[in-house]
C-alpha positions in Angstrom: -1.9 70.9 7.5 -4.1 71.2 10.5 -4.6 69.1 13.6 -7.5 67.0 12.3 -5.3 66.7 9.1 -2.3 64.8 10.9 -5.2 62.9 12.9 -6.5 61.4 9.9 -3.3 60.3 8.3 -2.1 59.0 11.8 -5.1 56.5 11.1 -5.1 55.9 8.0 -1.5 54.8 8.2 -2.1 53.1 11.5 -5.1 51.0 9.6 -2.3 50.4 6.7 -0.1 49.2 9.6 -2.7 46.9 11.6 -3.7 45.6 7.9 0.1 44.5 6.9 0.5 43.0 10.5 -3.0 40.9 9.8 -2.2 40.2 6.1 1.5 38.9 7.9 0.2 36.9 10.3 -2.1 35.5 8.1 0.3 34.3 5.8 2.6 32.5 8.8 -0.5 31.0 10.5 -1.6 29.2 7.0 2.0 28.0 6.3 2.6 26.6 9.9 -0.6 25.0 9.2 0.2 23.4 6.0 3.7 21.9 7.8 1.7 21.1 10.6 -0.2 18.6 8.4 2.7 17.6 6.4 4.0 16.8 10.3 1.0 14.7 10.4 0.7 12.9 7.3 4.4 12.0 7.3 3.4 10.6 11.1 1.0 8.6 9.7 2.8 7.9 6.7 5.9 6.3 9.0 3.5 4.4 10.9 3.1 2.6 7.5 5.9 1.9 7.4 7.5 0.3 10.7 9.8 -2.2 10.9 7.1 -5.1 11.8 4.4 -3.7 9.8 3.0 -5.5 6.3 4.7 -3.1 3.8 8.3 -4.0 5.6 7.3 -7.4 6.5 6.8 -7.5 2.1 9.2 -5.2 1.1 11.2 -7.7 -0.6 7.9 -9.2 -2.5 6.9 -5.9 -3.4 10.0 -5.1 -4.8 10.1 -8.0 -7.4 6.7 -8.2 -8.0 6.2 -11.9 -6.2 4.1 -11.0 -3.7 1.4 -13.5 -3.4 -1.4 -13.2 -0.3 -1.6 -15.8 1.9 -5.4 -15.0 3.7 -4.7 -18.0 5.6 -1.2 -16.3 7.1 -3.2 -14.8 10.5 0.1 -12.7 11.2 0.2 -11.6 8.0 -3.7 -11.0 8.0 -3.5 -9.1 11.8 -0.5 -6.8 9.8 -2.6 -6.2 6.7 -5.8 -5.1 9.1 -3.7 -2.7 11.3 -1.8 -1.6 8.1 -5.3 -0.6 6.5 -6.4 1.2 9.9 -3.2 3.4 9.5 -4.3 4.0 5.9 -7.6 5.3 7.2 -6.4 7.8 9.0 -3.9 9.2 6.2 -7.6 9.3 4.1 -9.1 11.4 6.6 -6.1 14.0 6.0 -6.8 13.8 3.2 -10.3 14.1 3.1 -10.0 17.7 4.8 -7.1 18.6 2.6 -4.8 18.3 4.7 -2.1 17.4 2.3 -1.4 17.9 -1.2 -2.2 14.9 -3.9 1.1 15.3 -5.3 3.0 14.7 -1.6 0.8 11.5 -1.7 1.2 10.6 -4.6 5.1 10.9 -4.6 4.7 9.3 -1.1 2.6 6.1 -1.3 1.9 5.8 -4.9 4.2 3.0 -5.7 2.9 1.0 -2.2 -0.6 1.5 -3.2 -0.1 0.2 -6.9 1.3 -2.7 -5.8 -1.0 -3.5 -2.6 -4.3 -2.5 -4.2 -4.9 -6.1 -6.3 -4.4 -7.6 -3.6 -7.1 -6.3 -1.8 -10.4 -9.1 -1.6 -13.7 -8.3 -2.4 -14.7 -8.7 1.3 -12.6 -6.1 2.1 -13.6 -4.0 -0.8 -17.2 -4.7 0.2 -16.6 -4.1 3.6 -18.5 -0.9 4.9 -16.2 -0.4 7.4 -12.9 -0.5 5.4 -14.6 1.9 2.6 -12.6 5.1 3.3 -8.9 3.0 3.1 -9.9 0.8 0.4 -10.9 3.9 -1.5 -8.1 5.6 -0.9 -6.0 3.3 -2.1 -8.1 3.0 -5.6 -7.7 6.4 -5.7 -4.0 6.9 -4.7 -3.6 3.9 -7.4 -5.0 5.3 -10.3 -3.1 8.9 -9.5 0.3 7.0 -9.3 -0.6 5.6 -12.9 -1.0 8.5 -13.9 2.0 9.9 -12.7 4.0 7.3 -14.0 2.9 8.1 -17.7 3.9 11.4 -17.2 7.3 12.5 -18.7 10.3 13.5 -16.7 9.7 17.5 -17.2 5.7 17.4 -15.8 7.0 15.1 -12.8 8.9 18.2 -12.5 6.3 20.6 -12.5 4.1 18.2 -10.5 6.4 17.9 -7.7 6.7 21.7 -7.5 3.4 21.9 -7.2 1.9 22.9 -3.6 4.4 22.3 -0.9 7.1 19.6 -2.4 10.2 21.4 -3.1 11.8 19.5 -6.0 15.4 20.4 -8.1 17.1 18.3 -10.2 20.5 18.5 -9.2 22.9 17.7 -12.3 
């Protein structure tokens, strides 16, 4: 082989090189971004869930199907509204995909079947409430469907994307 020869397999095996170290990097910057918005959503997600908040403040209601709204409740009310502006912002996650449908749907599913009839028509009507109020009809009617399906597509759903899921016998 001559001089030129060895030149042009030094670069074509330094372009294989600088292509695996792209293809690499790549890979690790796409998953750190998908658990970076897990990171997110499940910020979001506890935010729902604090001690004070309306889902904890109903747990017990929820739980065994009692709850009953009380619009004249202003606490209750004040809860509900900052409960629904946490809910926005886990709908604008997921409105740039942030998160997979299954992880909300595993997630919130059950809290937004049993919150969503609740909701009044002012607040469906509500332009500025469209985006939670939405989400939850949407998060809803995915939970319903998840809960027809049986136990060995839950499996396969919660594999799906980023959920890690094994039965452990």
């Amino acid at each position: 082989m001559t001089l030129t020869d060895w030149k042009d397999l030094a670069t074509i095996v330094g372009i294989v090189i600088a292509l695996l170290a792209y293809l690499t990097n790549s890979y690790f910057q796409i998953r750190n971004k998908n658990i970076e918005n897990l990171k997110r959503y499940f910020d979001a997600h506890d935010k729902l869930f604090e001690p004070e908040g309306f889902i904890m403040s109903n747990i017990k209601e929820f739980e065994g199907n009692s709850y009953k709204r009380d619009t004249s409740n202003t606490e209750m009310e004040k809860k509900l509204n900052r409960f629904l502006g946490d809910v926005e912002k886990i709908a604008y996650l997921t409105s740039h995909n942030a998160v997979p449908s299954t992880v909300q749907v595993y997630m919130f599913g059950w809290f937004a079947k049993k919150i969503q009839p609740h909701l009044t028509n002012g607040e469906r009507d509500n332009i500025f409430w469209e985006l939670a109020i939405h989400y939850i009809e949407e998060l809803n009617k995915a939970a319903a469907d998840y809960e027809k399906l049986p136990n060995e597509k839950r499996e396969k759903y919660l594999k799906k994307n980023t959920l890690a899921y094994k039965k452990y016998s």
